[in-house]
N, C-alpha and C positions, 0 to 999 in steps of 0.2 A: 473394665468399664470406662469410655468415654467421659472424660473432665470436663466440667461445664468451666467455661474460663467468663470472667466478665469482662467487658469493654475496656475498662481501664487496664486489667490485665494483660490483652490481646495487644493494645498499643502499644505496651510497654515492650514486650517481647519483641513486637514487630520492629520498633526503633535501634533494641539492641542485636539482635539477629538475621532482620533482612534488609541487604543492599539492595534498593529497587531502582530498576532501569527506568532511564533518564529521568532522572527524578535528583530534588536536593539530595545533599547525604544528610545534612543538619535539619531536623525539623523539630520546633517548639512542643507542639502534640499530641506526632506520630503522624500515621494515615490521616488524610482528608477524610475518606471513606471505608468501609470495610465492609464489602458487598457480599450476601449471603442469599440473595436470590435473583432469578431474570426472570422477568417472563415480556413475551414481543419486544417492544420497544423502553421496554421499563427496566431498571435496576431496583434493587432495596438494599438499603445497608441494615448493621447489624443495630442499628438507632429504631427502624422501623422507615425513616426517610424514603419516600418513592421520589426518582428522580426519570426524566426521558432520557435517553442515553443517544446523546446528537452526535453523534460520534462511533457508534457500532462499537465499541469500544477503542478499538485500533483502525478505524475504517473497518471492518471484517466481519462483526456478527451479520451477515449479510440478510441470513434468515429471520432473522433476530433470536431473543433469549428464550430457555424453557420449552426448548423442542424435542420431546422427549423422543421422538421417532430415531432421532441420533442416536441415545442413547440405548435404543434396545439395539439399534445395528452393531454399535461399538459390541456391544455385551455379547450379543450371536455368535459374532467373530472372533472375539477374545474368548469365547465358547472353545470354538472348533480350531484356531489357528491364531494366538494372538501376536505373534512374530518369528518369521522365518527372515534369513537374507539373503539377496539378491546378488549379492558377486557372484561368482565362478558359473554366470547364466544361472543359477537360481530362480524359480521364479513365484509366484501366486494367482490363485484368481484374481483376488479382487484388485492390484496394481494391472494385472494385464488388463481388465474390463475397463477400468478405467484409463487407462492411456489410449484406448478406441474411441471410448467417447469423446475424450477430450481432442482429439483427432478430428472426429466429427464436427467440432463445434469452431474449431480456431479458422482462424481467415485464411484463406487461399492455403499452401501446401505445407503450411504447417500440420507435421503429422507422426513425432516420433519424440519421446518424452525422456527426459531422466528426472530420473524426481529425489526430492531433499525433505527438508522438513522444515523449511519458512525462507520466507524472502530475501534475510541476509547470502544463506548457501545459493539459492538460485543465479541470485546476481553471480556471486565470485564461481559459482562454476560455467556460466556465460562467458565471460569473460577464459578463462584458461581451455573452458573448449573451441573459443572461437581462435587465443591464442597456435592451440594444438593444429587445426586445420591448416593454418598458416604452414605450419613445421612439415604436416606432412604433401601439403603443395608444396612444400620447396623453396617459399621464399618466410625463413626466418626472421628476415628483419621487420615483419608486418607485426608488432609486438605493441604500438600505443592503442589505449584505446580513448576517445574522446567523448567526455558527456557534457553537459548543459549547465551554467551557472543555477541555482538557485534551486536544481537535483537532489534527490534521496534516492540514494540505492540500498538501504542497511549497514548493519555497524560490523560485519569480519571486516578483514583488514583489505582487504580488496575491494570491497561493497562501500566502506570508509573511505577508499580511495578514489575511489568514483565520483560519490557525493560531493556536490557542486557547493552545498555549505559549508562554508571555510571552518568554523566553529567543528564541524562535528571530525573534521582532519586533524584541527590544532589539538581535539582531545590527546593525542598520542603525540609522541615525538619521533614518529617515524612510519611512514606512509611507505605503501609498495609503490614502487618505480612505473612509471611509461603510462602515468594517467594525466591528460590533458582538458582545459576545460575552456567551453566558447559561450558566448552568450546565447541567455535561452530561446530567444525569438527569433536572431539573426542567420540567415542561411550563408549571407556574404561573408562571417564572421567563419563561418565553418568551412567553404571554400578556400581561404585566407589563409588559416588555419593550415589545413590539406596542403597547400601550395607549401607554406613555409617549411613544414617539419616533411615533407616529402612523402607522396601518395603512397610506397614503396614500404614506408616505416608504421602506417595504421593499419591496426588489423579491425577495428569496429568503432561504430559508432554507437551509442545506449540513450534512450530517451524514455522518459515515462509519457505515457499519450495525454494525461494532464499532471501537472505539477503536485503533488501531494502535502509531504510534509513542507514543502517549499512556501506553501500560501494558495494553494487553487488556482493556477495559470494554467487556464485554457490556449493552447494555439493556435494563431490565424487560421482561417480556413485552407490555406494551400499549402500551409508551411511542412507538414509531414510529405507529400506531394514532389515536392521540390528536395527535402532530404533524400528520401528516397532516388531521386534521378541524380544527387552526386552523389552518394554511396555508390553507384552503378555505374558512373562515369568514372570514378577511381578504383573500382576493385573493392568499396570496404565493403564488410558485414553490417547490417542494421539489424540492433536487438532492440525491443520491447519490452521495458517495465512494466509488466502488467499487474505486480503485485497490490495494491492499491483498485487499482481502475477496473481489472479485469472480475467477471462472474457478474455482470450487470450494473455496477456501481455505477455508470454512466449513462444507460438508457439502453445499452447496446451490452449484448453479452460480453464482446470485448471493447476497448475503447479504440482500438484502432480500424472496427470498421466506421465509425462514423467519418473517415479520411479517405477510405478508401484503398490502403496502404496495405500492400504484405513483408513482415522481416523476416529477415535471415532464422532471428532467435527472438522467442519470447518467453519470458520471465512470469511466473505465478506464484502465489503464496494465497494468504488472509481470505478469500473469497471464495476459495474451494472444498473448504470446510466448516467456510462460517467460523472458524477459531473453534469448533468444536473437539478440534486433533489438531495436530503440530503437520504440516505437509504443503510442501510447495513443489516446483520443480522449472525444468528450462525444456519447450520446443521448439524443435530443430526443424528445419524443411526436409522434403522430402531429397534435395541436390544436396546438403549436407550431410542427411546418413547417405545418403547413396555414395558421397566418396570416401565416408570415415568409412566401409564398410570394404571399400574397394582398394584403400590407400593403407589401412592399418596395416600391421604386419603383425602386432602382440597382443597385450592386452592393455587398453585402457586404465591409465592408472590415477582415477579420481573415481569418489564413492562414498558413501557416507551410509556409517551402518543402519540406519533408519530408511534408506534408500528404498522405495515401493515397501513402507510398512504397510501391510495387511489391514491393520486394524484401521488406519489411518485413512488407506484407499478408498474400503467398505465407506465411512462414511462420507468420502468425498463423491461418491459414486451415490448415496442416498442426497446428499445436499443438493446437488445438481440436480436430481429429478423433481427435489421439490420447488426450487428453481423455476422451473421448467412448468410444472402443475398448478403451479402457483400463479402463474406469470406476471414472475416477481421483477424482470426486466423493463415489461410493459408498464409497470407501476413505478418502476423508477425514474423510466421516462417521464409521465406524465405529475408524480408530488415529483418531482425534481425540479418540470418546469412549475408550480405553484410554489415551491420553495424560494427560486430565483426570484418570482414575483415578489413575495411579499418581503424578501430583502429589499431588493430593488423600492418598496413602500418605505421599509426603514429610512431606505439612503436619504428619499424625498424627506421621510422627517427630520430628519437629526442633521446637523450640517457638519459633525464630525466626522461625517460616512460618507467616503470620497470615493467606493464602488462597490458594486454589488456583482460576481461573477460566481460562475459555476456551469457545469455538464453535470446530466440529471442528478441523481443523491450525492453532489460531489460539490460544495458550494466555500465561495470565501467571501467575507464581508473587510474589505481593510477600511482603517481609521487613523484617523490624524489628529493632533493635538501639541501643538509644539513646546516641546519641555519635556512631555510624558508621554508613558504609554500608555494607549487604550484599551489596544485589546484583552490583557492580561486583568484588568480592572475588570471589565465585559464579562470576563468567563469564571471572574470569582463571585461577583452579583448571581452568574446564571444559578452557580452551582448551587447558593443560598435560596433561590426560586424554587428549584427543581429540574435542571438542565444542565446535563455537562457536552460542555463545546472545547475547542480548543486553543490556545493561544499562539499564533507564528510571531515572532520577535528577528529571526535571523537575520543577519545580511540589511540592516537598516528597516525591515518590515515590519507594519502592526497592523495583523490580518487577524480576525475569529475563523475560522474553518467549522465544518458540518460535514459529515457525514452517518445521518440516521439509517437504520437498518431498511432494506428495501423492501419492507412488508407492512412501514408505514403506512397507516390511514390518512385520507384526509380531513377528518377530525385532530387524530392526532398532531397532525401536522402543523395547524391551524395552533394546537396548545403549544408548540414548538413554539412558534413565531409570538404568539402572546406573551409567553416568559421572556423568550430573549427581548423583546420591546420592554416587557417591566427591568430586565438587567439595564438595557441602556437608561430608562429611563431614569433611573439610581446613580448611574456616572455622568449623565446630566447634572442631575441637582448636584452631584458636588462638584463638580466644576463649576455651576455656577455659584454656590455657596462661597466657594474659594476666592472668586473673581470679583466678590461683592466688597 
């Protein structure tokens, strides 16, 4: 028989037993929250507390919460097949089915998938596949690869290496070798770059199509444009972070057609299952399997046992359709743009709010206060309101971030913007309090 545990119980345990990612290790306490249901855009903890979840959780419930249609897919398939692997050519329906569609949907000739199980593996096996290509074209020493100051790639040790937040490198005292990093907006900077450390020695370039955990840095309009024509002037590879961005989060199914732009390799995680399964992976163009397929001579030696899970597939292969049936895109586009609006309202009131940006359900509000931070104030008011947002602090920034599930209303969304105005209005009065 199932133990009814009490609230003070569950904390206790939880403080003594679970290390939780990125998160303090010390806490007074325990949990903030202790979430025991979703439904759409809603959380409930175990208090009863209904909260809007501005935030998808990880950027990722995309569908939002409480879709139980996942849930009988997962169970169908955990029925008939709940995990076979993929090495030694192995294969499944539902990993094949879905590597077509996702085929069908990516920009230009993006069309040939390996798949992982969340956004850190994607990244680092981008990265060593783009390495490997180098090895077997025959020039070796194309081995750095360059990303963007103020970047998130995930935390393995490759993905850590990437990341353009110095914080999330210094966590370790030892970093993988031959990662370089430019400023995020600068293309001169990356030219510079290319020239000094010698065209011959990078083998890619990695960029997220908007800045994520960084703070919400949208790119000039030509800036991807313009990467793209010197990655192709030098030889490099251009891969796409789509983890984050990609599955509509931007207004567009992926973020890099709003540029216009097609990479080498692109990166997915969080959005292709709405976080309802663990599963991400890396597309390759069709000129990059064409010549791993023509150049190899053995086998492939990266993999990850979870590699086209079944069960994981199946759902990602139902997400996408509702996705699609839903047109949960088109609706990101357009609460996205009334999201930016009524930031952008914010900004005009408060005069600690010195901008308002975002691409459709992808938004950052940064604040200024000199002495202190704001935003970390802001997202602890929300949370007492009923809205969890999140706080960027890195690299000298004090940004709030948003990103709400893409199947927000606009009602809902409207209750968004009313609590987070009552948050700030709460870190007004004591600043002003304080100031008197």
């Amino acid at each position: 028989m199932k133990r009814n545990y009490s609230i003070e119980e569950l904390r206790a345990l939880d403080q003594k037993h679970f290390l939780h990612p990125t998160s303090p290790v010390k806490t007074e306490n325990g949990p903030a929250f202790i979430f025991t249901e979703g439904k759409g855009v809603y959380l409930y903890d175990i208090t009863g507390k209904k909260v809007i979840d501005g935030m998808s959780s990880l950027w990722n419930v995309n569908i939002g919460h409480g879709r139980t249609e996942l849930g009988e897919v997962a169970k169908e398939q955990m029925d008939k097949l709940a995990f076979s692997s993929c090495f030694a050519t192995f294969s499944n329906e539902p990993a094949i089915l879905l590597a077509e569609k996702l085929a069908g949907l990516a920009p230009g000739d993006l069309s040939t998938t390996f798949f992982t199980s969340g956004g850190s593996e994607s990244n680092d096996s981008a990265y060593k596949l783009a390495r490997h290509y180098w090895i077997l074209k025959g020039e070796v020493s194309r081995k750095k690869i360059i990303s963007r100051s103020k970047s998130y790639h995930g935390v393995a040790i490759g993905a850590t290496s990437a990341t353009g937040l110095k914080a999330f490198r210094d966590f370790t005292n030892s970093n993988a070798p031959d990662f370089l990093y430019v400023d995020h907006f600068s293309t001169k900077a990356l030219r510079d770059l290319i020239e000094t450390e010698g065209p011959e020695t990078i083998a890619a370039f990695i960029t997220e199509p908007v800045q994520g955990a960084g703070g919400v840095h949208v790119a000039p309009e030509n800036y991807f444009k313009e990467i793209r024509e010197i990655c192709d002037e030098y030889g490099i590879l251009m891969i796409t972070d789509e983890v984050i961005t990609g599955f509509g989060r931007t207004g567009k199914f992926f973020a890099m057609e709003h540029y216009n732009v097609v990479p080498d390799m692109m990166c997915f995680a969080k959005g292709v299952t709405s976080g309802y399964a663990q599963l991400g992976g890396v597309m390759i163009s069709e000129k990059i399997h064409r010549e791993f397929s023509e150049l190899s001579v053995g086998t492939i030696l990266h993999g990850y046992t979870y590699s086209g899970h079944p069960m994981a597939c199946a759902v990602g292969l139902k997400n996408i359709e509702i996705i699609e049936k839903e047109n949960l895109v088109a609706n990101s586009a357009a609460r996205g743009q009334e999201l930016l609006e009524g930031l952008k309202a914010l900004q005009a009131k408060y005069p600690f709010i010195v901008n308002a940006r975002g691409l459709g359900l992808m938004a950052g509000l940064e604040v200024f206060s000199e002495g202190s931070l704001l935003a970390p104030q802001i997202v602890l008011e929300a949370a007492k309101v009923g809205l969890i947002c999140r706080a960027v602090v890195l690299d000298g920034q004090d940004v709030v971030v948003f990103s709400p599930p893409l199947s927000i209303s606009q009602a809902e969304l409207k209750d968004l913007l009313n609590l987070l105005d009552k948050a700030i209005q709460e870190v007004e009065n004591k600043i002003t309090a304080t100031t008197l």
